[in-house]
MDTraj code that builds the backbone (N, CA, C; nanometers):
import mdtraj as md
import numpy as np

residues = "UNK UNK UNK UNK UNK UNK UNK UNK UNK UNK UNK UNK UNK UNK UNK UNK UNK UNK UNK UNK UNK UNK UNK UNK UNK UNK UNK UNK UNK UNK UNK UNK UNK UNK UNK UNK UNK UNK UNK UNK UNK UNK UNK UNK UNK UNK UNK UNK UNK UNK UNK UNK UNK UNK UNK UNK UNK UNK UNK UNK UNK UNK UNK UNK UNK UNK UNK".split()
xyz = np.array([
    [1.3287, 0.0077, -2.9280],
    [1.2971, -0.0332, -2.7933],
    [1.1933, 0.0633, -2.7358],
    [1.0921, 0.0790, -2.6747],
    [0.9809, 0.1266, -2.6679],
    [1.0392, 0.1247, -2.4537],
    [1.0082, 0.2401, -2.4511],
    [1.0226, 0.2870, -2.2918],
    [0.9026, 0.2702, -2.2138],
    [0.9240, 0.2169, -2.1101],
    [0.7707, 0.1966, -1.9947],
    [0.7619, 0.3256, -1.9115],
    [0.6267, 0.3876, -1.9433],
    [0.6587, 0.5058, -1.8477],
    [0.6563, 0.5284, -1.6946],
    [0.7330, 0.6062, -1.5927],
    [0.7827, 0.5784, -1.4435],
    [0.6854, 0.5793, -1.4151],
    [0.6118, 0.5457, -1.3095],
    [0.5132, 0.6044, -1.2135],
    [0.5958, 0.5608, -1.0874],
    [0.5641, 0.6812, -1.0201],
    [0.5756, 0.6700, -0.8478],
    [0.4873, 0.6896, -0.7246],
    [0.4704, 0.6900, -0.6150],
    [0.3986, 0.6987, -0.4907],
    [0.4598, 0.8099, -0.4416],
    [0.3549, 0.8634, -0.3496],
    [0.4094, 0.9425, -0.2094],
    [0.2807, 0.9353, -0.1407],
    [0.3779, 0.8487, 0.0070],
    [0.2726, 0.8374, 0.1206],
    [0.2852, 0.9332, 0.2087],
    [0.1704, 0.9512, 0.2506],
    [0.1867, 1.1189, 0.3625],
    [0.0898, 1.0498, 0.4710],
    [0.1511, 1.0544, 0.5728],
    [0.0962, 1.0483, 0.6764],
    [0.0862, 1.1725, 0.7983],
    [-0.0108, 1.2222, 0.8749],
    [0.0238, 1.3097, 0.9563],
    [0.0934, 1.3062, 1.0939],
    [0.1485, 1.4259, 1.0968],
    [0.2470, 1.4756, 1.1671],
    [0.1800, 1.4906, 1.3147],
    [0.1529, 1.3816, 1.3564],
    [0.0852, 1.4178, 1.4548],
    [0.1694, 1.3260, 1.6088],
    [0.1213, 1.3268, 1.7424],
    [0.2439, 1.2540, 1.8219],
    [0.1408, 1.0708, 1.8360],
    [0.0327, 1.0556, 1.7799],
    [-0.0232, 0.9316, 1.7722],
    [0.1056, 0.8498, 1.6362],
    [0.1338, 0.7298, 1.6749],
    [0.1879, 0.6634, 1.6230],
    [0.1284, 0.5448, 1.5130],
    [-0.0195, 0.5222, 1.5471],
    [-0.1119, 0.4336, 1.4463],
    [-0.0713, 0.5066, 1.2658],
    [-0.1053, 0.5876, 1.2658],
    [-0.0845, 0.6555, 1.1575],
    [0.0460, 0.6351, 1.0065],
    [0.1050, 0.6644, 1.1668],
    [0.2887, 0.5966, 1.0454],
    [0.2962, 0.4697, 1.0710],
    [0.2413, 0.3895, 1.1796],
    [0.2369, 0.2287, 1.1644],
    [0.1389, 0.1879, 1.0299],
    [0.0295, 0.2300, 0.9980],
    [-0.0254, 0.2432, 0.8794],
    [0.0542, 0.2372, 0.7604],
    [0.1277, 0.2979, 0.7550],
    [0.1945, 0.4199, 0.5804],
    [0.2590, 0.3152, 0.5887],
    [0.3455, 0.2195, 0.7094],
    [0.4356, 0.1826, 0.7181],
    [0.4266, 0.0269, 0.6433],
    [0.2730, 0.0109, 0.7298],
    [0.2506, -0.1487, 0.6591],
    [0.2243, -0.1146, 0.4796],
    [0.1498, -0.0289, 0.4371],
    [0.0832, 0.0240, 0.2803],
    [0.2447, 0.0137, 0.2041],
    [0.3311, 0.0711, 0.2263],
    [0.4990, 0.0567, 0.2326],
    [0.4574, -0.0154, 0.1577],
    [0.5301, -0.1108, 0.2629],
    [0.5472, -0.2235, 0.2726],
    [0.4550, -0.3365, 0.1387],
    [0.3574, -0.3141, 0.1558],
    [0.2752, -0.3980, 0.0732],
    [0.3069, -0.3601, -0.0575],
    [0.3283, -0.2426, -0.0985],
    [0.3457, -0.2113, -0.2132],
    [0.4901, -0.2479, -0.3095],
    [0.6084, -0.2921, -0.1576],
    [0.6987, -0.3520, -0.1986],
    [0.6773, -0.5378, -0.2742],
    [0.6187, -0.5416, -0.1442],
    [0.5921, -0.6996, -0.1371],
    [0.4851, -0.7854, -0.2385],
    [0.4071, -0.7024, -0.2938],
    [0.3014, -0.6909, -0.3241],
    [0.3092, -0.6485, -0.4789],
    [0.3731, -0.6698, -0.5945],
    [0.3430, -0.6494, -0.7416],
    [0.2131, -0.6403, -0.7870],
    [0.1109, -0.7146, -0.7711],
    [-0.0131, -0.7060, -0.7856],
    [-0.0344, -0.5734, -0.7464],
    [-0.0525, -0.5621, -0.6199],
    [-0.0952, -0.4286, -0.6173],
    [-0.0577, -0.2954, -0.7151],
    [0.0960, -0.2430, -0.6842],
    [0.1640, -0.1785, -0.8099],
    [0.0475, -0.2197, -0.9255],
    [0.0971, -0.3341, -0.9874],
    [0.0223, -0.3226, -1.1322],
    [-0.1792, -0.2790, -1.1540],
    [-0.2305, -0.3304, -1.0201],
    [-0.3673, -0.2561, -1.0335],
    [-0.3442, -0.1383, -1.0090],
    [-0.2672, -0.0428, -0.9685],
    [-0.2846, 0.0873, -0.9506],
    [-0.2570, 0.1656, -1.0694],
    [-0.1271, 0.0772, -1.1381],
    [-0.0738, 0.1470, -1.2204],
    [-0.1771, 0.1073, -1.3688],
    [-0.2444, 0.0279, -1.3516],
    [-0.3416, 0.0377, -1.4534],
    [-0.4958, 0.0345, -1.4452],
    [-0.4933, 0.1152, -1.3431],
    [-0.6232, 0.1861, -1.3644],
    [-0.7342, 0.1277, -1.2551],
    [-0.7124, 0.0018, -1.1989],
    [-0.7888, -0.0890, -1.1224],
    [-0.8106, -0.0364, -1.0130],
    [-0.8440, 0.0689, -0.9114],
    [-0.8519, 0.0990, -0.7920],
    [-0.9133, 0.0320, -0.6801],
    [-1.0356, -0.0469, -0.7694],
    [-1.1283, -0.1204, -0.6607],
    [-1.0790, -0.2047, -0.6252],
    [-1.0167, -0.2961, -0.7467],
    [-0.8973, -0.4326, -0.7151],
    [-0.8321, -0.3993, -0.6174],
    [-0.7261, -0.2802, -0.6265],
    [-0.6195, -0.2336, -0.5828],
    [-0.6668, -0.2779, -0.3902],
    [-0.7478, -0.1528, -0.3695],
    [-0.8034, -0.1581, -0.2396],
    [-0.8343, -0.2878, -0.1992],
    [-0.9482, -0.3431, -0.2602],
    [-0.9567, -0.4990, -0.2004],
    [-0.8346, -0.5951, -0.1503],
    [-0.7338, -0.5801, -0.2660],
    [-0.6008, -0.6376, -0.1812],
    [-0.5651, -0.5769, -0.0934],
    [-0.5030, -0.4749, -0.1236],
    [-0.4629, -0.3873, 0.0063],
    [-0.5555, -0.4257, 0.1197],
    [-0.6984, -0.4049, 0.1159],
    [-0.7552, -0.4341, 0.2508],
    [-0.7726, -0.5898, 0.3103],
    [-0.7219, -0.6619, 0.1974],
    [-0.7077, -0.7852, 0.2690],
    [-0.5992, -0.7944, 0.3190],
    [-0.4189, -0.7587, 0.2313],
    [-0.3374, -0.7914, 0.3247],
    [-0.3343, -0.7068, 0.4744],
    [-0.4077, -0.5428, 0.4527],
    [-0.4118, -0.5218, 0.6134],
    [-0.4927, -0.5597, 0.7032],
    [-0.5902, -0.6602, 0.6795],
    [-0.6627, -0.7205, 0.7426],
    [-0.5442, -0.8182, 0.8521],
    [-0.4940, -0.9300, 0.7266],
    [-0.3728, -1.0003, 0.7686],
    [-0.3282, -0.9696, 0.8589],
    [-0.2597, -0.8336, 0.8433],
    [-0.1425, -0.7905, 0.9123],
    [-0.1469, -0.7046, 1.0467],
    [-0.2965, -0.6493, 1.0279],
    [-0.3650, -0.5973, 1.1829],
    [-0.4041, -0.7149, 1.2668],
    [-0.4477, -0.8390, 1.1916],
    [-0.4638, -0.9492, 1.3013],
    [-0.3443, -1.0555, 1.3577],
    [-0.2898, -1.0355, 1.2427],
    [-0.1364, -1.0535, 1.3086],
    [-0.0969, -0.9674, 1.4247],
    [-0.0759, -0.8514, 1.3999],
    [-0.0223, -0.7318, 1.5045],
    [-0.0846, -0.7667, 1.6105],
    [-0.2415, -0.7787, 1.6425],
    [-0.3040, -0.7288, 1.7666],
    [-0.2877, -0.9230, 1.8787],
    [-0.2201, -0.9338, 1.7885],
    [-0.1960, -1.1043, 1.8607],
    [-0.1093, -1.0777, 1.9898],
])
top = md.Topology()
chain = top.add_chain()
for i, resn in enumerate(residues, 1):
    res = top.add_residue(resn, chain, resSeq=i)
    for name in ("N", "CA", "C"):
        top.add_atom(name, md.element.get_by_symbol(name[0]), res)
traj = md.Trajectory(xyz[None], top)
């Protein structure tokens, strides 16, 4: 049986008293739950892919929000 190796994240956002910031980390989270595609472009190597989704679903989800 051949093992898949782990990879993990850590989002850091700053510690600061503006709240945009961790509303950010919060949606990226999020996407990365919701979002397999993403995971798998990151985890293999695709970054530009990666981002392009990512910046489309926060496109989505900032024009959602500011409704």
């Amino acid at each position: 049986m051949k093992c898949q190796p782990l990879c993990g994240f850590v989002l850091l956002a700053p510690d600061t008293d503006d709240p945009i910031p961790v509303e950010v980390m919060r949606m990226v989270s999020a996407q990365l739950i919701e979002e397999p595609e993403l995971i798998e472009r990151l985890r293999t190597g695709q970054r530009d892919a990666a981002v392009q989704l990512l910046e489309e679903k926060l496109d989505c989800l900032f024009s959602e929000h500011g409704d």
